[in-house]
C-alpha positions as CSV (number, residue, x, y, z in Angstrom):
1,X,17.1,-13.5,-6.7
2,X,17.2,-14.6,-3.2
3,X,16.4,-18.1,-2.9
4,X,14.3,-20.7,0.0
5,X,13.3,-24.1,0.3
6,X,9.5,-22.5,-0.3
7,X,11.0,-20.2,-3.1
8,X,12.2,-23.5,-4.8
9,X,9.4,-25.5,-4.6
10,X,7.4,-22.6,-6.3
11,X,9.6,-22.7,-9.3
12,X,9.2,-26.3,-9.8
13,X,6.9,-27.6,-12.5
14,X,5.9,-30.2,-10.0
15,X,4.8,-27.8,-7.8
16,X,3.6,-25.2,-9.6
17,X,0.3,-23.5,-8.2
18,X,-2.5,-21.2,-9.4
19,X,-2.8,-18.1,-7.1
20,X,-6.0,-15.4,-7.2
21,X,-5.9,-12.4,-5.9
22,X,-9.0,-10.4,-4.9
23,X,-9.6,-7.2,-4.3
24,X,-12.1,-4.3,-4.7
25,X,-9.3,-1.7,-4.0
26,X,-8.4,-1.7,-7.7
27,X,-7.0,2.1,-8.8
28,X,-3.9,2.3,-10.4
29,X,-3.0,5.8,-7.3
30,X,-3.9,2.9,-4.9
31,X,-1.1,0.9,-3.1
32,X,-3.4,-2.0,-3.6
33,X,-2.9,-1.9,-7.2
34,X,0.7,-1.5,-7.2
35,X,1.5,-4.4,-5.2
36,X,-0.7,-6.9,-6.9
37,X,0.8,-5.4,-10.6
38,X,4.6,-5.9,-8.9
39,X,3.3,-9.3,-7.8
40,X,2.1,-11.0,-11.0
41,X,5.1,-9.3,-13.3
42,X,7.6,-11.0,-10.5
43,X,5.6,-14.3,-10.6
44,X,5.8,-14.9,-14.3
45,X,9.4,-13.5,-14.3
46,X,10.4,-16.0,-11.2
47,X,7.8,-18.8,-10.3
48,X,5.8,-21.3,-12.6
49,X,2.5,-20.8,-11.0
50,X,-0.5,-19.1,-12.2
51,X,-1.7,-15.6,-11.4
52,X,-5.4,-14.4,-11.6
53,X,-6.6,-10.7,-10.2
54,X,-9.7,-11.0,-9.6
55,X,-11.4,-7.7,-9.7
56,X,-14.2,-5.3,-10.2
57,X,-12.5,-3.1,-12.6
58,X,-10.1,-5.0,-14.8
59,X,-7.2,-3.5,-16.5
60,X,-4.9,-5.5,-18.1
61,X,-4.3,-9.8,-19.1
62,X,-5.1,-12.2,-16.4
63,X,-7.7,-10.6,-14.9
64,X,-11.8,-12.0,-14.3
65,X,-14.2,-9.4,-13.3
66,X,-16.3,-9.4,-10.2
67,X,-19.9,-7.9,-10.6
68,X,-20.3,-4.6,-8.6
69,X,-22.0,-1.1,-8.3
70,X,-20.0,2.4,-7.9
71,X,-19.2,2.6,-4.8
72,X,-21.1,5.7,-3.5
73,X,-19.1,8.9,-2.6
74,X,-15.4,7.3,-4.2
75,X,-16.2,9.5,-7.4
76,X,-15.5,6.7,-9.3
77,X,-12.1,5.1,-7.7
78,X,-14.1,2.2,-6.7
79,X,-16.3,0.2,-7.2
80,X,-18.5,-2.7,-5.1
81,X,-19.0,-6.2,-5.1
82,X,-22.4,-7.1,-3.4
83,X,-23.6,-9.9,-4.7
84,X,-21.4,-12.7,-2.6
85,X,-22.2,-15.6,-4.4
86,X,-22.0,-15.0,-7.7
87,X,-18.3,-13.7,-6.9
88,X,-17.7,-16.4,-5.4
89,X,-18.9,-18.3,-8.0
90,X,-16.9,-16.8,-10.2
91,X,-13.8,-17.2,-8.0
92,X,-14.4,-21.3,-7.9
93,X,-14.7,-21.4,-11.6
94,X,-10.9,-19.8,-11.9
95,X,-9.8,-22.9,-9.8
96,X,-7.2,-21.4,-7.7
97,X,-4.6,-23.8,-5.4
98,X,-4.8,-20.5,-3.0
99,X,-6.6,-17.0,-2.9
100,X,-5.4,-13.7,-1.0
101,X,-8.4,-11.2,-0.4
102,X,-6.9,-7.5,0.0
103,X,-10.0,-6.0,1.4
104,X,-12.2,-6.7,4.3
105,X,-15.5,-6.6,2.6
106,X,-18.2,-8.6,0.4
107,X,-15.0,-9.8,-1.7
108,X,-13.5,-10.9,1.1
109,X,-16.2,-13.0,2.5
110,X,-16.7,-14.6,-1.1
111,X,-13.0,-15.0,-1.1
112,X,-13.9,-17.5,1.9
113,X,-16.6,-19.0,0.4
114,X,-14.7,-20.0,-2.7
115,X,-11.7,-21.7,-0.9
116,X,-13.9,-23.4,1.4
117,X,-16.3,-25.1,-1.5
118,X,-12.6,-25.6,-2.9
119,X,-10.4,-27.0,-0.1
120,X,-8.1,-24.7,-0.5
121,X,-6.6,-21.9,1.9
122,X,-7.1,-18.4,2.2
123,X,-5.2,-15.9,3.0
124,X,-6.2,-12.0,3.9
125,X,-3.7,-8.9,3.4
126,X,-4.8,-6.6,5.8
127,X,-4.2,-3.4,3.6
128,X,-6.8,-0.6,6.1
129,X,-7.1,-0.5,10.1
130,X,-10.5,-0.8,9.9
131,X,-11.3,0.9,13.6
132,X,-9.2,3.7,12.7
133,X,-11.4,4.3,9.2
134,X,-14.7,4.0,11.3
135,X,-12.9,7.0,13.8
136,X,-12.5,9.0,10.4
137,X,-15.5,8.1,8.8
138,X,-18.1,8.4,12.1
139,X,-16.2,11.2,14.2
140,X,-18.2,12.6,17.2
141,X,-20.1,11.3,19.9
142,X,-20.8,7.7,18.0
143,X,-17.0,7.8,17.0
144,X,-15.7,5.0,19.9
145,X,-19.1,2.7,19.4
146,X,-18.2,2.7,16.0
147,X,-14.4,1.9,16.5
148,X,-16.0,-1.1,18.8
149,X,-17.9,-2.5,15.9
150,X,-15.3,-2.1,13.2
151,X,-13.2,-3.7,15.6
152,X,-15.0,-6.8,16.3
153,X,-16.2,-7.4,12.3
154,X,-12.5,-7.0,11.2
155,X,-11.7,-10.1,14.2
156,X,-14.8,-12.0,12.6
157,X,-13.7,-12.0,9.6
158,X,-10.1,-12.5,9.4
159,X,-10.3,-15.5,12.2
160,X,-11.5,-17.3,9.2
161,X,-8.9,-17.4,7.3
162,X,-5.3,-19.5,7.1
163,X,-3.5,-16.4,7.7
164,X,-3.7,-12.8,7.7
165,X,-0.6,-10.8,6.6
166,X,0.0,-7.0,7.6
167,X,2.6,-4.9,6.4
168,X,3.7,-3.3,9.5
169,X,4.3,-4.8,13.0
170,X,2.0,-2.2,14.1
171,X,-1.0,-3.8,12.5
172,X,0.2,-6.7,13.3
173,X,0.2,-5.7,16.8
174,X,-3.6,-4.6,16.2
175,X,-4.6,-7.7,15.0
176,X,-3.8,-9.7,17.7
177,X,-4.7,-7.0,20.3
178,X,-8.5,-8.2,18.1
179,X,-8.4,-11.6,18.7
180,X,-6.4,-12.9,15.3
181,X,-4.0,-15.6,15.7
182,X,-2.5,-16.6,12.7
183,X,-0.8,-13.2,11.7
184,X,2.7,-12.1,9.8
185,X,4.2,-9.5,9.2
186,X,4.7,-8.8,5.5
187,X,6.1,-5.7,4.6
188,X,5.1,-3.9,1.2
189,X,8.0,-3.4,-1.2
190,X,9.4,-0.9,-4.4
191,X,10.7,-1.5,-7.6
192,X,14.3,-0.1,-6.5
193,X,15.0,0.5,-10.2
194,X,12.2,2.2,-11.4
195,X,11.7,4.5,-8.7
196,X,15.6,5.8,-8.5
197,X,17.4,8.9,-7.9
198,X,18.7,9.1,-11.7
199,X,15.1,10.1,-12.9
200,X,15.1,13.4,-11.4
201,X,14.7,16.1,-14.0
202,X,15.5,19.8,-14.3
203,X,13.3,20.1,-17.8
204,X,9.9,18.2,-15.8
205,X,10.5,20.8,-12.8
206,X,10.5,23.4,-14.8
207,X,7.0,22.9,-16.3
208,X,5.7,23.7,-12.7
209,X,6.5,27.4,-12.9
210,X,8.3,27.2,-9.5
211,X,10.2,31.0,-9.0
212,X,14.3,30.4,-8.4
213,X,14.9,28.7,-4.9
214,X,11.5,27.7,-3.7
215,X,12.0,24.1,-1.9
216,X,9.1,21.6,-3.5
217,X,7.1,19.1,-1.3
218,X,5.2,16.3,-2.6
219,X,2.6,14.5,-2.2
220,X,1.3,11.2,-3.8
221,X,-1.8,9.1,-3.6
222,X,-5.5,9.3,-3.2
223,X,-7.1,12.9,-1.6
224,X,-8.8,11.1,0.9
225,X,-10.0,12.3,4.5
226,X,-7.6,10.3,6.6
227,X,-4.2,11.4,4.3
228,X,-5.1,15.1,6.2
229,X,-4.3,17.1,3.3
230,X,-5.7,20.2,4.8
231,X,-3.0,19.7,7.3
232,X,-0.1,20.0,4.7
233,X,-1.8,23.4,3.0
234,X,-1.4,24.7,6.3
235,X,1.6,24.6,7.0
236,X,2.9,25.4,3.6
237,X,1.2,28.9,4.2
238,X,3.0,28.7,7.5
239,X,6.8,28.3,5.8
240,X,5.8,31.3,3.7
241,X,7.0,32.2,-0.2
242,X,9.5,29.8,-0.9
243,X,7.7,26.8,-0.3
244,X,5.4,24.9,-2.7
245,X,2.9,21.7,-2.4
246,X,2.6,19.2,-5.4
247,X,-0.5,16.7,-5.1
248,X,-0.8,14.1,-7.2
249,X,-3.5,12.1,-6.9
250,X,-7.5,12.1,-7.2
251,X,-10.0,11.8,-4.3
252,X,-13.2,13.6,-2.5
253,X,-10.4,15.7,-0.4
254,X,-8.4,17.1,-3.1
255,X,-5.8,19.9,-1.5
256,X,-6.0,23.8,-2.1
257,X,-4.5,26.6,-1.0
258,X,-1.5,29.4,-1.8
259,X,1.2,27.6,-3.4
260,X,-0.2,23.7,-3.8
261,X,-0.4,22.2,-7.0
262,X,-2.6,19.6,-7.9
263,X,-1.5,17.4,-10.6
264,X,-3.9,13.8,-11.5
265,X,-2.5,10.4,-10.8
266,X,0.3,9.7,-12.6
267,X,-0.6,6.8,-15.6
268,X,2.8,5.6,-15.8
269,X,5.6,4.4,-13.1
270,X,8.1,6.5,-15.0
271,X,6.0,9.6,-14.6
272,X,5.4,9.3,-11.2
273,X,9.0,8.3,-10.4
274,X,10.1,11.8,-12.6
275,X,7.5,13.5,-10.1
276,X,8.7,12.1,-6.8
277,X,12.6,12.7,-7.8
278,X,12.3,15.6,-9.3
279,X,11.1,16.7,-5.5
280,X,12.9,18.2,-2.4
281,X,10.9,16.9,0.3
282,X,8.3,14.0,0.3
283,X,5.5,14.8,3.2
284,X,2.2,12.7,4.3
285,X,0.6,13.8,7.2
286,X,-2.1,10.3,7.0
287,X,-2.2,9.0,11.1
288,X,-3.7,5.7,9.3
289,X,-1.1,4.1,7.2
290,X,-0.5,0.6,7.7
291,X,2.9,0.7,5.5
292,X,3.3,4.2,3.6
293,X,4.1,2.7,-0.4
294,X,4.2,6.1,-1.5
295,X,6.6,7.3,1.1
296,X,8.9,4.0,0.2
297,X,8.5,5.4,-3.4
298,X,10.1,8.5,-2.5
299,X,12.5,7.2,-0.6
300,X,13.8,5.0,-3.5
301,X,14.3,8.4,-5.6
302,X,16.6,9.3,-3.3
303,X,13.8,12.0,-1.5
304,X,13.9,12.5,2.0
305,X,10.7,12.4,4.0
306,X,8.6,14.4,6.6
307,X,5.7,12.2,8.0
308,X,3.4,12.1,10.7
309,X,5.4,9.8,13.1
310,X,3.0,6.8,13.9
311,X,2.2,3.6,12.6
312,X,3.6,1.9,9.4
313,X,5.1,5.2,9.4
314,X,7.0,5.0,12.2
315,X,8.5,2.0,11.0
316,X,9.9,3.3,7.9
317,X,11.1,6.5,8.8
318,X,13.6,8.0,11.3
319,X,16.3,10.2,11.7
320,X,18.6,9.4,9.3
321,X,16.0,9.5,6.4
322,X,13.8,12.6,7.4
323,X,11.7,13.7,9.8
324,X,8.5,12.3,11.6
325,X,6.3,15.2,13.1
326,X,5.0,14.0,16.9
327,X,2.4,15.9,16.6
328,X,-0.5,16.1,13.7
329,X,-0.9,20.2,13.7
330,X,0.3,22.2,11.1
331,X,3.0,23.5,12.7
332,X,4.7,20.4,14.0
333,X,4.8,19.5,9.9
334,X,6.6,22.8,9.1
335,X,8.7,22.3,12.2
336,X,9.4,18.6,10.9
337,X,9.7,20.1,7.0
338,X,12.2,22.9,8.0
339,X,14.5,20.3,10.1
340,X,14.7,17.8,7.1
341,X,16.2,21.6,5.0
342,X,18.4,22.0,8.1
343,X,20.0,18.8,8.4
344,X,20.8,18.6,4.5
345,X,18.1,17.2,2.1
346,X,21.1,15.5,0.0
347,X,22.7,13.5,2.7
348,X,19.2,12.3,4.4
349,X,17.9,11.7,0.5
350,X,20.8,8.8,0.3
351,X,19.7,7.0,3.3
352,X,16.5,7.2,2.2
353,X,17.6,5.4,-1.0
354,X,19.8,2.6,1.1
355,X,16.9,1.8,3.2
356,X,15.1,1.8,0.6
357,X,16.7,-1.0,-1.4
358,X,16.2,-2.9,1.5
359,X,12.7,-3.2,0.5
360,X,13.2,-3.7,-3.2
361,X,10.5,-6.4,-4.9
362,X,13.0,-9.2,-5.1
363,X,13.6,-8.8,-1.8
364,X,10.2,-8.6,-0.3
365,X,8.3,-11.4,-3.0
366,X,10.5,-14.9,-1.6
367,X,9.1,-13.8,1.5
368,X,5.7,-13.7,0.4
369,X,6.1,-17.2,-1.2
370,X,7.7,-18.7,1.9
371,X,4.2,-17.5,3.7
372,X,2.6,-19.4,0.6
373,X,4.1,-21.9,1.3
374,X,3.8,-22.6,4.9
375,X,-0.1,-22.2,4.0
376,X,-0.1,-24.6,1.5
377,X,1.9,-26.8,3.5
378,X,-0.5,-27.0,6.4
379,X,-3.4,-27.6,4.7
380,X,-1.5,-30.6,1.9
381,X,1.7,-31.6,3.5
382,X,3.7,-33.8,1.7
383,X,7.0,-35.5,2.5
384,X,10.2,-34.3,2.3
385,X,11.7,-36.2,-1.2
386,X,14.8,-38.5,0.6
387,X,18.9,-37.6,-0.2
């Protein structure tokens, strides 16, 4: 375990904490999920302080639950907190040292309210671009007015609070382009030994029914509009017979076509790891990802990658671990996906695990606390003990 000044303090009785998460983004396909579930099992392996999720759908110990309402046209992924103050009620009564919000909306806002009745600090993780899901969601002529709103609620909203973390430089970059000045980056990390080359399996691939030679992409995470799955059934039928799409995941956009297999989301790490390992080629085509878990998962199992090169994206991948596609047609994917066979999935699969374990959770977490830290810092300093 890497250690810090901030780090150290955290593992101190005398300075242990209570930290609350909250977020309506609360599906165990979702990144969201993920990194909140690697967070509290590495604060109670490493740290003496408290951790609360606060959400609408509770899963597991240490969890309160928000009151929502389905949130209409999610098929049941989500759900959605409207009533502000009672959530924020509920989030006072947990009596938190420190809350992080991972969505922009209602929770978000009673995320605020809560710290502020408190005195305590607030942090956001800015998880979503939130003009680039308006240009998705409102595409056509009312497309850049509605970029222009999303745009100027995301700046209200996260000027409010202590900080706001984002996982790439990119969205980093955005937020300050809107007007938010207390940003850091924060990048997303991977349970190195969970997801790892080793749990690729002959037997597993073999359930798929796959004829002799045919080269498997995958895919992993919600069937949404902006992850462009449409995009990657094209050009799958553009590579012809010997390649194959696996989808895992759930969503409104699920993928179809010759040759793609749809699977549901995975219920256990293991079985997603077996999955993503058991792959040749990893692919999203999403122009909207603020980090790219999933594509870090695969990368972990020792899978090369083919991605849409832009954004978080951009920042994971290169060269020497796949290929990013410049463009987002269907043929710049199969150009990308046919490169990544010619230059040797095997050697560009074993970068893509070294980079990787650059990323890995006890890695990524001290930097997280030393953010925590500073925060805390700022709004109670105390002084430094002497000798």
């Amino acid at each position: 375990m890497i250690s810090s000044p901030s780090l150290d303090m955290g593992l101190d009785e005398g300075f242990s904490k209570h930290l609350v998460d909250a977020t309506m983004f609360w599906n165990p396909s979702g990144g969201v999920h993920r990194y909140i579930v690697a967070k509290h099992r590495w604060t109670l392996r490493h740290t003496s302080w408290r951790h609360t999720i606060a959400t609408p759908m509770p899963d597991g110990p240490d969890q309160l639950i928000v009151p929502s309402v389905p949130l209409p046209g999610s098929h049941g992924d989500y759900r959605l907190p409207l009533r502000r103050a009672e959530a924020a009620r509920r989030l006072r009564a947990a009596r938190p040292d420190l809350i992080e919000a991972a969505d922009p909306y209602r929770l978000a806002w009673a995320a605020l309210d809560a710290a502020q009745a408190l005195g305590v600090p607030a942090i956001a993780f800015c998880h979503s671009n939130l003009e680039q899901v308006a240009a998705t969601l409102w595409a056509g002529p009312g497309a850049a007015l509605a970029q222009r709103a999303a745009r100027r609620y995301a700046a209200h909203l996260y000027r409010h609070f202590d900080l706001v973390l984002a996982p790439s430089r990119a969205m980093a970059d955005h937020l300050r382009e809107w007007g938010v000045a207390e940003v850091a980056h924060q990048p997303l990390g991977v349970d190195t030994s969970a997801f790892h080359p080793c749990m690729r399996s002959a037997e597993w691939r073999a359930t798929l029914g796959l004829p002799p030679g045919a080269r498997l992409l995958i895919f992993a995470g919600r069937f949404a509009p902006e992850k462009n799955l449409a995009t990657l059934c094209e050009a799958v039928h553009r590579l012809g017979p010997r390649y194959w799409l696996l989808a895992i995941g759930a969503g409104p956009r699920p993928p179809a076509g010759e040759r793609v297999i749809v699977l549901p989301p995975a219920q256990h790490t293991s079985t997603l790891a077996t999955a993503l390992a058991s792959a040749d080629v990893f692919v999203h085509a999403g122009t909207h990802e603020t980090f790219g878990l999933a594509v870090l998962e695969a990368m972990a199992c020792g899978v090369p990658v083919a991605v849409r090169q832009i954004e978080g994206l951009a920042e994971l991948v290169d060269a020497s671990v796949g290929q990013g596609a410049t463009g987002d047609t269907a043929a710049d994917f199969a150009n990308a996906i046919v490169d990544v066979f010619e230059r040797g999935p095997e050697r560009l699969g074993l970068a893509a695990r070294r980079r990787a374990e650059q990323f890995d959770w006890e890695q990524v977490f001290p930097r997280l606390w030393d953010h925590y830290a500073n925060v805390l810092g700022k709004r109670n300093p105390v002084a430094t003990p002497a000798g």
